[in-house]
Each structure stands twice: as structure tokens, then as C-alpha cells.
C-alpha positions in Angstrom: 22.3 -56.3 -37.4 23.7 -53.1 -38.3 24.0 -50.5 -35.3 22.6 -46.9 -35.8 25.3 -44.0 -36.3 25.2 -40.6 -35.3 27.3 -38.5 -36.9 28.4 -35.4 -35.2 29.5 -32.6 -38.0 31.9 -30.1 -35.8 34.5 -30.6 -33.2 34.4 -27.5 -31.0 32.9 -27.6 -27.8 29.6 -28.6 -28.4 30.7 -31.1 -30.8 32.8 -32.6 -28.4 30.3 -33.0 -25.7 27.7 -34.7 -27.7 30.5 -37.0 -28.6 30.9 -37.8 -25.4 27.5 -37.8 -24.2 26.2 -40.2 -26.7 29.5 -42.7 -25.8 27.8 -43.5 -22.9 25.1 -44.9 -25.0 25.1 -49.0 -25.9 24.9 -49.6 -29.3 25.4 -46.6 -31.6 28.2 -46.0 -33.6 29.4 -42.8 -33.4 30.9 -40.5 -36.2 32.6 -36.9 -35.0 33.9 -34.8 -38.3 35.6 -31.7 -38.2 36.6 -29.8 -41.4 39.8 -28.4 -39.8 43.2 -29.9 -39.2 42.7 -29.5 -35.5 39.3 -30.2 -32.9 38.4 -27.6 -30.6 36.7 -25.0 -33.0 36.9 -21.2 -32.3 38.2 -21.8 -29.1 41.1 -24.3 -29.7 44.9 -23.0 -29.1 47.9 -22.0 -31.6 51.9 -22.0 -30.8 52.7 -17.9 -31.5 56.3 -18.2 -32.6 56.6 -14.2 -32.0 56.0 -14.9 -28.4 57.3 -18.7 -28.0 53.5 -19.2 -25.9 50.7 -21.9 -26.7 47.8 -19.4 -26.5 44.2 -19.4 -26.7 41.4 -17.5 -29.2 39.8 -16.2 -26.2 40.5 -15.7 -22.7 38.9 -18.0 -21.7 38.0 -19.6 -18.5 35.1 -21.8 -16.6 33.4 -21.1 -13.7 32.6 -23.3 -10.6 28.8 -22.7 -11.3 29.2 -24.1 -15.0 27.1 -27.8 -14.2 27.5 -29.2 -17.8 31.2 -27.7 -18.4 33.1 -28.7 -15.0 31.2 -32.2 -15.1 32.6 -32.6 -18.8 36.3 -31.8 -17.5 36.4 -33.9 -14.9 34.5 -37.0 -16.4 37.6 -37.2 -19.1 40.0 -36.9 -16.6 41.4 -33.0 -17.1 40.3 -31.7 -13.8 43.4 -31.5 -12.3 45.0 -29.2 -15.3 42.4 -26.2 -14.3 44.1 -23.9 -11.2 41.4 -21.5 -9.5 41.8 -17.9 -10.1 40.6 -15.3 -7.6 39.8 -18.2 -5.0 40.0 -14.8 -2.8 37.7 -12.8 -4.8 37.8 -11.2 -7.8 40.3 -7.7 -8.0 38.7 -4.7 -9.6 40.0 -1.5 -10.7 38.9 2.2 -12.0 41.0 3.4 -14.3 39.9 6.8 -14.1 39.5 7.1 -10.2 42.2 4.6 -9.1 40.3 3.4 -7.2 40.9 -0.6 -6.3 38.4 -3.3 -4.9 37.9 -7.0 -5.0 34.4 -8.4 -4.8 33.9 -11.4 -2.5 30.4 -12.8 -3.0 29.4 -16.5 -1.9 26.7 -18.0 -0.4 23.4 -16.7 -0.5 22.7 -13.6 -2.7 21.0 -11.6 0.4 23.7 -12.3 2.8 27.0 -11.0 1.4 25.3 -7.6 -0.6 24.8 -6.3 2.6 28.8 -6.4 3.5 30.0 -2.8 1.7 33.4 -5.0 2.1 32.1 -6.8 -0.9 30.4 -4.9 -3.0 32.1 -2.2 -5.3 33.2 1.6 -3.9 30.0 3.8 -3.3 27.7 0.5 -4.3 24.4 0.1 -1.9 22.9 -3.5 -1.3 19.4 -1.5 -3.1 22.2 -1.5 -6.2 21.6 -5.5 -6.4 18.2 -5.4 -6.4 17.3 -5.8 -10.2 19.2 -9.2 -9.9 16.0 -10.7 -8.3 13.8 -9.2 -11.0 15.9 -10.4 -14.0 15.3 -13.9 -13.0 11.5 -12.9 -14.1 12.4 -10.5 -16.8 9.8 -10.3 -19.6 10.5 -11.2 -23.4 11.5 -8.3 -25.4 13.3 -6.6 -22.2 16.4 -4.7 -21.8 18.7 -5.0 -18.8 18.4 -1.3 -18.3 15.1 -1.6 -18.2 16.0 -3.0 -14.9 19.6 -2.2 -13.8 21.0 1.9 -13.6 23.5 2.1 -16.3 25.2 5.4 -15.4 26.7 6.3 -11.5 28.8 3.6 -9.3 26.0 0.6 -9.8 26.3 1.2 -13.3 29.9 1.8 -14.1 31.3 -0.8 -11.6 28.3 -2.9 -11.1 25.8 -3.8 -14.0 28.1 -2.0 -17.1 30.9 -4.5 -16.3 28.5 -7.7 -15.8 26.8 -7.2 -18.8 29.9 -6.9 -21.2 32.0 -10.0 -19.4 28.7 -12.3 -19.1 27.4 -11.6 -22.9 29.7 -9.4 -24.6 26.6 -6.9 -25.2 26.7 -3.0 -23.9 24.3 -2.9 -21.0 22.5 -0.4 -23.2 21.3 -3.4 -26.2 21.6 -6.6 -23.6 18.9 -8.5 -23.0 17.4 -8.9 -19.9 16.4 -12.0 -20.1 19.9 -13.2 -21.3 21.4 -11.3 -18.2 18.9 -13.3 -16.1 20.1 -16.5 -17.6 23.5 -15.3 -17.0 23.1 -14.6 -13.4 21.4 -18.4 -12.8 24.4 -19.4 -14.3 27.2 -17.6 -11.9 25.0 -18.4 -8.9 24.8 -14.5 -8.5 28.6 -14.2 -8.9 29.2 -17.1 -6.6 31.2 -19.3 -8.8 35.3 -19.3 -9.1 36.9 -18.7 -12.2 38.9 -21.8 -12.9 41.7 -21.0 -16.0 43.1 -23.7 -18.2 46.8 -24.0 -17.2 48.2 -25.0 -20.3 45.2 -23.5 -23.0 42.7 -24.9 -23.7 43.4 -27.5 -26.5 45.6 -29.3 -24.5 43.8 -29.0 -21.0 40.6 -29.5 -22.7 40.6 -30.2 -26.2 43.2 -33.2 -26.1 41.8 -35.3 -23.1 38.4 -35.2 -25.0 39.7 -36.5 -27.8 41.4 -39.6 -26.1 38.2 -40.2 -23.6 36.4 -40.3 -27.0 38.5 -42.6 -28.9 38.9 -44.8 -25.7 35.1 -45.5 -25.9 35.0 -46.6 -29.8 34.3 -42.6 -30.9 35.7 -42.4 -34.8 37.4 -38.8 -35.2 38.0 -37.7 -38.7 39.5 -34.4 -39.2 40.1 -32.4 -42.7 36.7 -33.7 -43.7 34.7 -30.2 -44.5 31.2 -31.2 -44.8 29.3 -29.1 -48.3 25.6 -29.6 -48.4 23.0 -31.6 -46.7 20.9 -34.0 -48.6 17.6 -32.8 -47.3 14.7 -35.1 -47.7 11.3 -34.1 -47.2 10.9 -34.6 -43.4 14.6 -36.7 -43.1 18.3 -36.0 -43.8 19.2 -38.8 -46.3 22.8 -37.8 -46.9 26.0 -35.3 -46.2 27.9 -34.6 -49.0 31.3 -34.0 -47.8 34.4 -32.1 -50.6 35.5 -35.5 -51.4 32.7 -38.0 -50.4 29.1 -38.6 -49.8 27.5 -40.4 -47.1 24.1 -42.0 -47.4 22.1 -42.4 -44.4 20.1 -45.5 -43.4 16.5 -44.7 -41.9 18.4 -45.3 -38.7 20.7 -42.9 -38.5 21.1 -39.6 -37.3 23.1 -36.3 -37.5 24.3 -33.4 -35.0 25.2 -30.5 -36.7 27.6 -28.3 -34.3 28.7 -25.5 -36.4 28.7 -22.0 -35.8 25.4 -20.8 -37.0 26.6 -19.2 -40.1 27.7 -22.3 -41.2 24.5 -24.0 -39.9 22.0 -21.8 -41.6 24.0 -21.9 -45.4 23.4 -25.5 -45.0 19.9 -25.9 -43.8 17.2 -24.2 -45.8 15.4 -21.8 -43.4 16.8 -22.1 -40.2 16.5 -19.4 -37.7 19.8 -18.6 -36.3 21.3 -14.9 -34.8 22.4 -12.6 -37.6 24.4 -10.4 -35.7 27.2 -10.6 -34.0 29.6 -8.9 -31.8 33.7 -8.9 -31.8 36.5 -9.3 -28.9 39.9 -9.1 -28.8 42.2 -10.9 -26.5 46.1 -10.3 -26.1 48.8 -12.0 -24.7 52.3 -10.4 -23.8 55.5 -12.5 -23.4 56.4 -11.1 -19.8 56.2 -12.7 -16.1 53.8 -10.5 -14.1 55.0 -9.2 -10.7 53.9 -10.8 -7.7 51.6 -8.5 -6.7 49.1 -8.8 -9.8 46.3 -10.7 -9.0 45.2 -13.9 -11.4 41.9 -11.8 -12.4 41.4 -8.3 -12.6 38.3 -7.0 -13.4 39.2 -3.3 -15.5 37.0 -0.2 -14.9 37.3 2.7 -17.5 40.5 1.1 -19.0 41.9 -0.1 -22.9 40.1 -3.6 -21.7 38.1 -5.5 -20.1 39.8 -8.7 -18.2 44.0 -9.1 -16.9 44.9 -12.5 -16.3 47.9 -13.3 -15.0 49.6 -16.1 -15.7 53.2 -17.7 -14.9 54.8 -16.3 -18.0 52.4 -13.8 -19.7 49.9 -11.2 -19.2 46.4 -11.4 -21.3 43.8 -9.0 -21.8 40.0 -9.3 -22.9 38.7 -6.2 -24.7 34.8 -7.1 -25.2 32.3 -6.1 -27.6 34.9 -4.3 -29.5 33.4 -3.2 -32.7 35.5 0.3 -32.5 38.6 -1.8 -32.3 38.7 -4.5 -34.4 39.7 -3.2 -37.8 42.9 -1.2 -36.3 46.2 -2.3 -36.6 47.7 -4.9 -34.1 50.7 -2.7 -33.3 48.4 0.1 -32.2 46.4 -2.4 -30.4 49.3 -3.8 -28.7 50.6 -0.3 -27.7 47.6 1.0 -26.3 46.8 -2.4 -24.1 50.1 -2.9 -22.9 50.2 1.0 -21.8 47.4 0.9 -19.4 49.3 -2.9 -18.3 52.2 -1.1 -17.7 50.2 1.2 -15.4 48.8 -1.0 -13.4 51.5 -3.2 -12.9 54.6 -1.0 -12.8 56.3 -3.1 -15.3 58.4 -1.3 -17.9 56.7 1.1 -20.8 58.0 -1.0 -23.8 55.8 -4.0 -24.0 57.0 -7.2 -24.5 56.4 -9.8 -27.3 53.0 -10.0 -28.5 50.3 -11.6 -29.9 47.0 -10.1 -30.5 43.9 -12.3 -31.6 41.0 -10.5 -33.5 38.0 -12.6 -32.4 35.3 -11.3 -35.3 31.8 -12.7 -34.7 33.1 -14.1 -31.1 29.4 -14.3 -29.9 25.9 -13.3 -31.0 24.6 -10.0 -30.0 22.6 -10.7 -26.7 20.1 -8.5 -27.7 16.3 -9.3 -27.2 15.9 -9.4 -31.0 18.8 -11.8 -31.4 18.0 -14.2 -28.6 14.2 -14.8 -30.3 16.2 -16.0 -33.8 17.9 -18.1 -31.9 16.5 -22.0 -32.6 15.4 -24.8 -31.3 18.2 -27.9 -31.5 15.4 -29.8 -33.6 15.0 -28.9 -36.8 12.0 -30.2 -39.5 13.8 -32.9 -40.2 13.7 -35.4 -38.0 16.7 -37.0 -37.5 18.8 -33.9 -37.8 19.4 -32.0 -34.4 21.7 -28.8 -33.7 24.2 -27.9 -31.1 26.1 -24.9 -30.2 25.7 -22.1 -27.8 23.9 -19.8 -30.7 21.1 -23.4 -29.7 18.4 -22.3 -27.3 19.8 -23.9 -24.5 19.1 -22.0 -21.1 22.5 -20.1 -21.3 23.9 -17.5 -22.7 26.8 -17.8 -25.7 29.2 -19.0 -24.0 31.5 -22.5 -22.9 28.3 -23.4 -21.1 26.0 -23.0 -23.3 28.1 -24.9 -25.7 28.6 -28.3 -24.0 25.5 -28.1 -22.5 23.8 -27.9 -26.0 26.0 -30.5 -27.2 24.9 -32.6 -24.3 20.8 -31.9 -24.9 21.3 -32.5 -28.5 22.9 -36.2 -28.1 20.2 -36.6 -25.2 17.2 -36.0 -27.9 19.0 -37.9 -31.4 19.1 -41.1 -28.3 15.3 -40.2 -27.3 14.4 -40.4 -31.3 16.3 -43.5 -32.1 14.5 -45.3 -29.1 11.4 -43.9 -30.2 11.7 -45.3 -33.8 
């Protein structure tokens, strides 16, 4: 008797995890296609020859509170290639002030916002409070509705928070979104943990292997072009070169960015706008005294990491950035590195990444379009972080959609 297949269009993140999820699964055969060369989608690595570095789209990095993304890691056997930035706190800095602090939350939320130790310069525990209401924030609300946005709370507190947890101004983020956000840090409890070697071959790679261990067929360069949409059933994909034809058993997982997604599926609901980010990485050892992660205040960016033989920065929601040239780009990030960690005033080798349409706006308006991962058809299911899945755009949200997507296509084939 011929098994059921699944087949999984997209090999990013969420891809990947509904790969794996539905391995675990007796019986199925499982298909994963990606139309690039290489898995890992918009966040997979490149070798920059300018810079002789293996670096990432993003700066990316998971945190201890991330359930679905840490589980993922560590169930294909890549735990150990993750090291634990700020395991002392997280450093912060004002550019404008000078002002330096690092932020040491843990344990419960109403035990350390009463240390001044560990909250931000001139920051009251009363600062925090909008944290509890958030977790009950009403559709349609702002976060500053709830949180100040101008003063210390604002500039060092909620300002920052909203930009690194969904690349929105505080001004246009949701509130609900910033709840979600908080739920998933554990109120700013969880570590950062940074891949060590990027994330294709800390990530990306071990996937891969777990998946072809366990009987997963990978096909890459196979660019999927239409859907044949059936009245309430997918009955084909229609790839550049071939066609698939569907038996009544089988079902598909469409993991594409939501662009993609919606060209291909006749009415689907998906974010239409989006906002940019910029990363950079410079060619230089940092000084001892930089710390892994540093949080930026008023500065060129967002994020520092420091890593063994570079430097990167995060600029988020960087709409007023992204169409200037890299050079200038380069110069004015590495000048404001330069300041804050003494090294010299000619920057380094470079590489700098325009991230267009890095995430959707996490505006109230954005988050309603955003759809469910079953569509009217209905053995076709979606995944991605754009999915409503709890989370806000991010790695999270990604394998954890990927993982609730395979869970439902399983719950419809036993239902059959």
C-alpha cells in the first residue's frame, strides 16, 4: 500500500522544522523542496571573500526562553555549537549621555525590577508596569498606548524593546505583538545564545543530516511555479521543470515567505508591509573589554556583538538607511564602533547586508492580515513566522509554525 507524502515547499526555518517534526511520524513519506541552491532561507550564511568570514543575513541569535527553537537545536544534535552571550547580563549604552549599564533580570518579574542595579539609569520599578497589562492588551492596541515612549522608560526601556523584539518603532508596534513578545523572553529572562560558526553550519547543516538520517528526501534547485488548486484540495505543484500530481492522500506545507505564499494561493491573507534591517560585520578582533552583547542607546545601531574575529552590528527598522551606499554605511557604523571600543578610526574589512522586507510591520493592522496555517483547501497548510503562531516574526515563530503546521497535515491524514 502506498504511504501518504507530505511535501514541504521551502527550506528555511520553518521548513526545516516541519521536516523534522513530521519524521517523527510512522508512515509518511516526506518531500522537503527548496528552490535555492542552499537550505536555510533568509537566514542561511554566505563566505564574504572581502572579509575572509562565513557570515550570517541577520544577527541573529536564540534565546533561552525560545521552547520550540532550543528543543529543535538540541534534538539534531547542534546544542553544543551555540555559546551564551551576556550569561552576566546584557551591556547597555547611551550614546548621547555616555552613560553605561547592563540589565540583569531573572527570576520572577516582580523580584528583580525592584533592584535599581538592574534596571536602566533613572528607570523606576512603576517604569515596568505596562509589562503586566500587555499580556491583556486589546486588539487594535498600540504599545504606547501602554508604555511612555519619551524620558528614561522610553528611551532605554520600552523604545529599545520594541525595535529588538519586532523591528517596529514603539510609536506603530502593536501591543499585542509586544505582549506576545514579552511571554516569549520570560520578561527578559532568557540568555541570548549566538551560533558560533553562523547559522548554516550550526543550524542549517545538522538539520539537514538529522533529516536525511530519518528517510527525509531533500531536493534543492527545484523552484516551485503555481499550485494546482482544486475546488476544496490541492491536486498538484507545478514545479519550472516538472509537475507533481497528488493522490487524495497527500498533503503539502507551503513555508515561503508570504509574498511568495500569497502569488501562489488565490486570496490568502498575509502582511503587506514590511520593515528593513541592516546587519554588518567588520573583519577585526574586538578588545577584551567589549562585551558579547551590547545593547546601543542613541547610536548608528541597534545591537554589537562581539565575536572572536569580528565585530557585527544590527540597525533595525531601517527604512531611512537602506537605499544608501554600503561605503557610507560602513563608515558611519564603524565610527560610532570605534567609539565605543577604542579601536582604530579606519574600519576594517567589511561586509554589509541589506536585509529588505526582514520582517512584517508589527503593527496592529499587519498582525490581523496575518493567517491562519490552514488554508480552504484542505490538505494544504502554511508555515512561517508571517503564520499566526503565538509569536512574533521571528526564529521562534518560525520553527514553531513549522512544527504546528506538520502537527495539523498528521491530524488530517489520521482523520481521513
Amino acid at each position: 500500500m502506498r504511504r501518504p507524502t507530505i511535501h514541504i515547499i521551502g527550506a528555511g526555518f520553518a521548513g526545516l522544522s516541519a521536516a523534522w517534526r513530521l519524521s517523527q511520524a510512522p508512515g509518511l513519506e516526506i518531500v522537503l523542496h527548496e528552490g535555492a541552491a542552499q537550505a536555510g532561507g533568509r537566514r542561511r550564511s554566505i563566505f564574504d571573500e572581502a572579509t575572509s568570514l562565513t557570515v550570517d543575513g541577520g544577527a541573529e541569535f536564540v534565546l533561552t526562553s525560545w521552547r520550540a527553537a532550543l528543543a529543535f537545536i538540541e534534538a539534531i544534535g547542534a546544542r553544543g555549537q551555540w555559546r551564551e552571550a551576556g550569561s552576566s547580563g546584557i551591556a547597555f549604552v547611551d550614546m548621547a549621555s555616555g552613560e553605561r549599564w547592563t540589565t540583569r533580570p531573572g527570576g520572577a518579574l516582580p523580584l528583580w525590577i525592584f533592584d535599581a542595579r538592574r534596571r536602566p539609569p533613572r528607570t523606576r520599578w512603576l517604569d515596568f508596569w505596562p509589562a503586566a497589562r500587555l499580556l491583556r492588551a486589546r486588539p487594535g492596541a498600540l504599545l504606547r498606548d501602554y508604555a511612555p515612549s519619551v524620558g528614561p522608560a522610553g528611551e532605554r526601556l520600552w523604545r529599545p524593546f520594541a525595535l529588538a523584539a519586532l523591528n517596529t518603532d514603539l510609536d506603530r508596534a502593536s501591543a499585542r505583538l509586544a505582549g506576545a513578545a514579552l511571554r516569549e523572553t520570560q520578561f527578559g529572562a532568557g540568555r541570548p545564545l549566538a551560533p558560533i560558526h553562523g547559522l548554516t553550519r550550526d543550524f542549517v547543516e545538522p538539520a539537514l543530516k538529522a533529516l536525511r538520517r530519518r528517510g527525509v528526501a531533500i531536493r534543492l534547485e527545484r523552484r516551485l511555479a503555481a499550485l494546482g488548486l482544486g475546488s476544496d484540495r490541492l491536486a498538484a505543484l507545478e514545479f519550472e521543470h516538472d509537475r507533481i500530481d497528488l493522490e487524495p492522500g497527500d498533503a503539502v506545507i507551503l513555508a515561503t515567505p508570504p509574498r511568495v505564499a500569497a502569488a501562489l494561493t488565490p486570496g490568502l491573507s498575509a502582511p503587506t508591509e514590511f520593515n528593513d534591517a541592516i546587519t554588518a560585520h567588520f573583519a577585526v578582533s574586538p578588545p577584551p573589554s567589549a562585551p558579547p552583547v551590547l545593547g546601543v542607546v542613541n547610536g548608528a545601531f541597534h545591537w554589537m556583538i562581539a565575536a572572536e574575529n569580528r565585530i557585527s552590528v544590527a540597525v533595525k527598522n531601517a527604512a531611512s538607511l537602506i537605499d544608501a551606499p554600503r561605503e557610507k554605511i560602513a563608515a558611519d557604523l564603524w565610527r560610532d564602533i570605534a567609539a565605543l571600543t577604542g579601536l582604530a578610526d579606519a574600519a576594517p574589512a567589511w561586509r554589509v547586508i541589506r536585509q529588505r522586507r526582514a520582517t512584517f510591520a508589527a503593527t496592529p493592522e499587519q498582525d490581523a492580515l496575518r493567517p491562519s496555517l490552514e488554508t480552504r483547501w484542505r490538505n494544504l497548510f502554511l508555515a512561517g513566522s508571517y503564520v499566526q503562531n503565538g509569536a512574533p516574526d521571528s526564529l521562534e515563530g518560525s520553527v514553531r509554525s513549522g512544527a504546528a503546521a506538520a502537527d495539523r497535515a498528521r491530524a488530517w491524514l489520521e482523520a481521513r
